[in-house]
Kinemage of the C-alpha trace (Angstrom):
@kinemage 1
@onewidth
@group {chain A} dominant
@subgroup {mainchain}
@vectorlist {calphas} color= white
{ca unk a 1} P 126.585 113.784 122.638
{ca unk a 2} L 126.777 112.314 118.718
{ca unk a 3} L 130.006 110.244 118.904
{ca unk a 4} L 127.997 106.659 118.594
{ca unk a 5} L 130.938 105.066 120.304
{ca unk a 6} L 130.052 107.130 123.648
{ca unk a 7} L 126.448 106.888 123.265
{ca unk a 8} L 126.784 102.944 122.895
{ca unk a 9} L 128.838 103.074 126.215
{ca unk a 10} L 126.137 104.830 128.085
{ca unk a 11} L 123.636 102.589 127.003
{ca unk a 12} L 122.509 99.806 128.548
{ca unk a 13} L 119.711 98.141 125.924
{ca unk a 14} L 122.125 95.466 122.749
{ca unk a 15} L 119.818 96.391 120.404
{ca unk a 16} L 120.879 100.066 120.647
{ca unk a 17} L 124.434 99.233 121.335
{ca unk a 18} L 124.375 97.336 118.094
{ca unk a 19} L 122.839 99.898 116.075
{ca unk a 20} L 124.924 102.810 117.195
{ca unk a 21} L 128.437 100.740 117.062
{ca unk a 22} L 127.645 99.649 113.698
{ca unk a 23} L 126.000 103.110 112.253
{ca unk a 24} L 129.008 104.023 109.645
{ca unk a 25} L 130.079 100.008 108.813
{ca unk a 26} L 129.459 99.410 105.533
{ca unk a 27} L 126.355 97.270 105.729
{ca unk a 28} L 123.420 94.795 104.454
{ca unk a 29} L 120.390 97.014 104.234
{ca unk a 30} L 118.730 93.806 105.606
{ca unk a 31} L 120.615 93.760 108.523
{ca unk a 32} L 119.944 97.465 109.403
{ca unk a 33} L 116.261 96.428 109.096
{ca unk a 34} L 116.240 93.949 111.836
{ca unk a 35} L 118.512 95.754 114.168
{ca unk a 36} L 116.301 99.004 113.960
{ca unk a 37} L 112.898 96.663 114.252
{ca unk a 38} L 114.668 94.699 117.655
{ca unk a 39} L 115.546 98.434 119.004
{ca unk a 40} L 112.127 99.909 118.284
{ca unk a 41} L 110.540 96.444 120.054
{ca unk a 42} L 112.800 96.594 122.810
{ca unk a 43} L 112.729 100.311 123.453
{ca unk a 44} L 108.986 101.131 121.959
{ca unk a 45} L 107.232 100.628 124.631
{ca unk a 46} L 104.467 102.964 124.767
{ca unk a 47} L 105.254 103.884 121.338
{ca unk a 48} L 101.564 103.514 119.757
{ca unk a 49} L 99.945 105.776 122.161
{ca unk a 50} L 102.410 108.382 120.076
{ca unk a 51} L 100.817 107.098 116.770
{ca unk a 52} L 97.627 109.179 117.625
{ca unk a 53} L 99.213 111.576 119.349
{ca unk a 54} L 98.991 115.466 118.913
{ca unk a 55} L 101.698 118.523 118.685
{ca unk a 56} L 101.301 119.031 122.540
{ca unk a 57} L 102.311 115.277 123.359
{ca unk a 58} L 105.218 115.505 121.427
{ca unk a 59} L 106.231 118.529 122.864
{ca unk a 60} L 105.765 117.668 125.923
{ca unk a 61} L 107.254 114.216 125.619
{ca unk a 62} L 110.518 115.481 124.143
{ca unk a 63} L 111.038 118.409 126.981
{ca unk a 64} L 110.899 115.721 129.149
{ca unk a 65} L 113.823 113.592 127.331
{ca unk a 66} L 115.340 117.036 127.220
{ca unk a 67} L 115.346 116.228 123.592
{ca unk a 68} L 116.106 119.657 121.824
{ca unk a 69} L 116.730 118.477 118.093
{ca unk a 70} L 113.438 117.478 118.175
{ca unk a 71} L 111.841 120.209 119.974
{ca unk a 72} L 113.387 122.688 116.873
{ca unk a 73} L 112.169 120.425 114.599
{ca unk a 74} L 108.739 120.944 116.032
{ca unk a 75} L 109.091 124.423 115.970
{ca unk a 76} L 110.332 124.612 112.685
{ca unk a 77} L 107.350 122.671 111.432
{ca unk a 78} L 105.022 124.895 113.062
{ca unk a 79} L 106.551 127.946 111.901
{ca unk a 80} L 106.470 126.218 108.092
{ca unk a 81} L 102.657 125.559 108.522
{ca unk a 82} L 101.876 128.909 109.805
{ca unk a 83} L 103.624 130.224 106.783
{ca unk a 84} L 101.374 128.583 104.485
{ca unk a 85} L 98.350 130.303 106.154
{ca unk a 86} L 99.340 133.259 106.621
C-alpha cells in the first residue's frame, strides 16, 4: 500500500500519522525534521541494536515485517558488491 492517506488510516502511532498526511504539503524543512525525529523516538525502539547490526539481521528483520522493498534493496546491494569482486 503507498497511498499515505490509507497508510495514515491504518496507523495507530500521531507521529506517523502526521508524517504520512503531510508527505506532499509544501513544507518547512524544520518541521519535517522534528516530525521524522518524534516518529523515529516513538517507533525506534530497538533501533540501536540495528546500528551494529549485520546483512543477516536485516534480512531477517525485514522478512519478518514482510518488508520486500527492502529485502530487493538488500539483494541488489549484494549483487553490486559481488560485482566489484568478481
Amino acid at each position: 500500500m503507498f497511498a499515505p492517506e490509507r497508510l495514515a488510516e491504518l496507523t495507530s502511532s500521531a507521529s506517523a500519522q502526521d508524517l504520512l498526511r503531510h508527505r506532499r504539503a509544501p513544507c518547512d524543512a524544520e518541521a519535517v525534521r522534528r516530525s521524522l525525529r518524534q516518529f523515529l523516538i516513538d517507533e525506534g525502539a530497538g533501533i540501536c541494536a540495528l546500528e551494529h547490526a549485520d546483512w543477516a539481521t536485516f534480512v531477517e528483520r525485514f522478512g519478518e515485517t514482510s518488508n520486500k522493498v527492502a529485502l530487493q534493496t538488500l539483494r541488489q546491494e549484494e549483487e553490486s558488491q559481488a560485482g566489484y569482486l568478481g
